[in-house]
C-alpha positions as CSV (number, residue, x, y, z in Angstrom):
1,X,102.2,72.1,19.5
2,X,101.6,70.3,22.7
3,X,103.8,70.4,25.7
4,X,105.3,67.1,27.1
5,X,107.0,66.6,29.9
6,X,110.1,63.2,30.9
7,X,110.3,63.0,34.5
8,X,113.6,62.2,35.5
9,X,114.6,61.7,39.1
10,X,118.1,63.4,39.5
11,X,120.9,62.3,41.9
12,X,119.1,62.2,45.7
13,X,120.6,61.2,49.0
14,X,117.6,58.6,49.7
15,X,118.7,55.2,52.1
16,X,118.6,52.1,50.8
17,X,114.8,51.3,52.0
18,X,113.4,54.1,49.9
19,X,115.5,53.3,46.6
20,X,114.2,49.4,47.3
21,X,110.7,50.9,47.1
22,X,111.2,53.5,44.3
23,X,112.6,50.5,41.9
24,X,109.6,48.2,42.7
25,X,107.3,51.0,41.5
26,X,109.3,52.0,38.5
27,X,109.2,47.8,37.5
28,X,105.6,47.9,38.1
29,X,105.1,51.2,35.9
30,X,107.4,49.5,33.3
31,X,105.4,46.0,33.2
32,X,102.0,47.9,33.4
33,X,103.5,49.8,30.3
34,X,104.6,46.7,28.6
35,X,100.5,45.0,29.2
36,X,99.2,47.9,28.1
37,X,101.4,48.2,24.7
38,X,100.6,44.2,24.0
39,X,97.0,44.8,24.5
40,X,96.9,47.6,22.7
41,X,98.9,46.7,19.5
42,X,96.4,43.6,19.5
43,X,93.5,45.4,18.8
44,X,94.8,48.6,16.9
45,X,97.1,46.5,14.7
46,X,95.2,45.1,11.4
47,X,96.0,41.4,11.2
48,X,98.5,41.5,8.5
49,X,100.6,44.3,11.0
50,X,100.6,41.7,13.7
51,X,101.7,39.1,11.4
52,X,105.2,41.1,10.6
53,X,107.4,40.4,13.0
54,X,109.7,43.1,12.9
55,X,107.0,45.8,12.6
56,X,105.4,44.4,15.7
57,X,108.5,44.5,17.3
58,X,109.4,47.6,16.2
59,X,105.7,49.4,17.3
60,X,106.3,48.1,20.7
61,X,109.9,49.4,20.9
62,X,108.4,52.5,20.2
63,X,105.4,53.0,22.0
64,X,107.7,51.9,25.3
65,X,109.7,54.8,24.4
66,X,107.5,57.6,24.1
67,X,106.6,60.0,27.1
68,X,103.9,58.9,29.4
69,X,101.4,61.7,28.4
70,X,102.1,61.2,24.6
71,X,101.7,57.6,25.0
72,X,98.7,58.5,26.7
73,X,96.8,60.5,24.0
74,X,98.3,58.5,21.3
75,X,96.4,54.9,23.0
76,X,93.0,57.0,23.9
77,X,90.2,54.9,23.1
78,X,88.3,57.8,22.0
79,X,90.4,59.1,19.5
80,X,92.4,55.5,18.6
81,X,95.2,55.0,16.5
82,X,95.3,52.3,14.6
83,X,97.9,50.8,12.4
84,X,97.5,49.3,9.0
85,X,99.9,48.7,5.7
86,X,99.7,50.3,2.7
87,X,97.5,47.2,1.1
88,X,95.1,47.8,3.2
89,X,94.6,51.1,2.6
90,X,91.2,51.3,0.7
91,X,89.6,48.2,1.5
92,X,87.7,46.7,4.4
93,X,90.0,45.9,8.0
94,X,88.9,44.1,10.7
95,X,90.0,45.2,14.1
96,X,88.7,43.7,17.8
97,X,88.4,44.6,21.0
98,X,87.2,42.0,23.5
99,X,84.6,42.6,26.4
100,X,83.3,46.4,27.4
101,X,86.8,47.5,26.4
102,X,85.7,49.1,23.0
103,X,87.0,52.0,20.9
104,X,84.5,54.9,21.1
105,X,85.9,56.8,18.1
106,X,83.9,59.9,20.1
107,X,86.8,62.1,18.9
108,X,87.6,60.8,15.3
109,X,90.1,58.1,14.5
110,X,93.8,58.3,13.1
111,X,95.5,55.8,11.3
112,X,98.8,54.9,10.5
113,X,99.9,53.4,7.1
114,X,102.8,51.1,7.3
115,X,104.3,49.2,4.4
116,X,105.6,46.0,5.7
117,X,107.2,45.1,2.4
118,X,109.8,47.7,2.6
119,X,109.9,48.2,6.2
120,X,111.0,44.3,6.8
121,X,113.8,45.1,4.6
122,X,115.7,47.3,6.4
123,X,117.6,47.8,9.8
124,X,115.2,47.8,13.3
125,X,116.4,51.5,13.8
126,X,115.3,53.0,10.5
127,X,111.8,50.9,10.8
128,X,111.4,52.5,14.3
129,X,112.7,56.0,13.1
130,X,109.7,55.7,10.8
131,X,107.4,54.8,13.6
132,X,108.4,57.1,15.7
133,X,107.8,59.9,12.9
134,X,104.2,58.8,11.7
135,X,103.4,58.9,15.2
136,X,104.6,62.6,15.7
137,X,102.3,63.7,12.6
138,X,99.2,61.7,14.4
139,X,100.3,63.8,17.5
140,X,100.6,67.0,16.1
141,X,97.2,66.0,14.1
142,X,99.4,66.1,10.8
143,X,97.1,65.2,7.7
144,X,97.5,65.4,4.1
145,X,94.7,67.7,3.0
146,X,96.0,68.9,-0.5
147,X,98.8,71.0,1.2
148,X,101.8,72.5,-0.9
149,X,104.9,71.1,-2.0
150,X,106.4,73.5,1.1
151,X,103.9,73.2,3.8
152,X,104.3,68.7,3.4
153,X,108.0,69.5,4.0
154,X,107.3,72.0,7.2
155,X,105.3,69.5,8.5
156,X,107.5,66.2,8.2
157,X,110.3,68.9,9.3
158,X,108.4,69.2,12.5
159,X,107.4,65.6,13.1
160,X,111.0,64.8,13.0
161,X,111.8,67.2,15.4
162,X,109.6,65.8,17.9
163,X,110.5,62.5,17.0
164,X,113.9,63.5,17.9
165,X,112.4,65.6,21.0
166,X,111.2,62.4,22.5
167,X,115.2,60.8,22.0
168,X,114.4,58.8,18.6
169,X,117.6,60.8,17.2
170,X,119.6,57.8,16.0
171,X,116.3,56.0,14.7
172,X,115.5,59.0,12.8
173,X,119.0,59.2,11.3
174,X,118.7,55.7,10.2
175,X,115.2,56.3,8.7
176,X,117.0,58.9,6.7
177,X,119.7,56.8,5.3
178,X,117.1,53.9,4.2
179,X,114.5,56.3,2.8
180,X,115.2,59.7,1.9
């Protein structure tokens, strides 16, 4: 399992000048964040994703959420994730990236099936809950590969856990009371 880390700046004596200066950076950091989801979930997100609102919505909610370094590896051009629903699944998806900023796929390529159908039915919370879980199995490199009955349940036992590691505990809850 990989290590991740939350910085979290705990109670200093700093004067007023300094905590001017530390909020204008963490803004910046949080807009930067917010460009970088938008532009990513434009080009990872098969056309039919970006056309459900509460999905998008939802993958952005997310993605804001997640550690720095997760949402690091999880957006790495080299290795991208990409999101597509279930009717996709099989069949030929378009995605685009616009100047020199390509995918490279030099490390593989992980996807992430989403069924918009049943996901617009249901609270924001549980859709993100089941965001924030798919995206634990592409972090831990979860795949089905014919594994038993047991070892599927160990796995989505650990995804939820990190999940929950990475403060998705009331999403995850939620997910559980619409779906299992």
């Amino acid at each position: 399992m990989r290590n991740f880390r939350v910085l979290r700046l705990e109670s200093m004596h700093l004067d007023d000048a300094s905590m001017i200066i530390i909020r204008a950076v963490w803004e910046k950091i949080k807009m930067d964040r917010k460009a970088s989801i938008c532009k990513h979930l434009e080009s990872a997100c098969s056309p039919d994703i970006r056309d459900c609102p509460e999905v998008k919505v939802a993958l952005k909610e997310t993605l804001y959420r997640l550690p720095e370094c997760v949402y690091s590896f999880l957006t790495d051009d080299n290795k991208p994730l990409l999101f597509l629903p279930s009717e996709d699944v099989g069949s030929q998806t378009c995605f685009s990236r616009s100047g020199s900023d390509n995918f490279t796929f030099e490390e593989g390529i992980n996807f992430v099936i989403l069924q918009c159908n049943q996901l617009e039915k249901v609270p924001k919370e549980a859709i993100i809950g089941v965001i924030a879980h798919e995206l634990a199995h592409a972090y831990l490199h979860f795949y089905n590969k014919g594994e038993s009955e047991k070892d599927r349940r160990d796995r989505n036992k650990e995804a939820e856990n990190i999940a929950k590691e990475w403060d998705f505990v009331e999403e995850t809850q939620a997910y559980h009371r619409e779906f299992l």
